[in-house]
N, C-alpha and C positions, 0 to 999 in steps of 0.2 A: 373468701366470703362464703357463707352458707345460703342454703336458697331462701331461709330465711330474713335472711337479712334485706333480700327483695320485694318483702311482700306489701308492705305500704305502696312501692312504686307501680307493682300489679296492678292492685286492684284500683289507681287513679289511672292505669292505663284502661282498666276496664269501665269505667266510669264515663273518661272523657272522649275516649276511642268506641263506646257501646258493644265491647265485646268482649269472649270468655280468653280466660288467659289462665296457664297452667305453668307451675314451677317446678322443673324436676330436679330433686336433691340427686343427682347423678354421683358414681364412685370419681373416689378420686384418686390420683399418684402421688405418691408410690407405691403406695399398698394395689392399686388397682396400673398394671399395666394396660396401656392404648394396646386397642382401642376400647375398651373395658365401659368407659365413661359413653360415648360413644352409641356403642350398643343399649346400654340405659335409655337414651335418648329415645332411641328406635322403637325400642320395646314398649315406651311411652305413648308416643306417635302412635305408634300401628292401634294401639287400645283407644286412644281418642277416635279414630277415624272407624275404627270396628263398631264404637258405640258413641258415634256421630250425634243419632237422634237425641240416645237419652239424656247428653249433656249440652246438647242445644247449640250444638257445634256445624257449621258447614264447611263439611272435608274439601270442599274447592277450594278454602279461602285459608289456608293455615299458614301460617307466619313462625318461622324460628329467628331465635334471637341466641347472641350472647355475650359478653363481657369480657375481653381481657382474656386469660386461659380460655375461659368456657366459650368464646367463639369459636376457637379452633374444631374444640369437642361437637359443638354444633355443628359447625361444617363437615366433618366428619361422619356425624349424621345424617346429612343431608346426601 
């Protein structure tokens, strides 16, 4: 699945949950060797919490999620 394919479910997490939620199209395998995907992740994160204020985010309170494959990828991130 694409991270597209997520985003209805987002934004009713953001809705019912009142909070900001971000989808990272991360690379994928096998074009993109672990931990590839991973680092995407990271890269993501570090720039939410770098620019915390201006997207209305509290870097205390950050939540990773993921799906199937992309848990892993998450964890990996974490």
């Amino acid at each position: 699945m694409t991270a597209a394919s997520y985003r209805h479910l987002l934004i009713s997490y953001s809705i019912e949950l009142g909070c900001v939620t971000f989808n990272v199209d991360y690379r994928l395998g096998p074009a993109t060797k672990a931990p590839g995907g991973s680092h995407d992740i990271v890269k993501v994160l570090k720039h939410v919490i770098e620019n915390a204020s201006e997207l209305n985010v509290d870097p205390a309170c950050i939540v990773l999620c993921g799906e199937s494959g992309g848990a892993g990828t998450v964890l990996g991130a974490a």
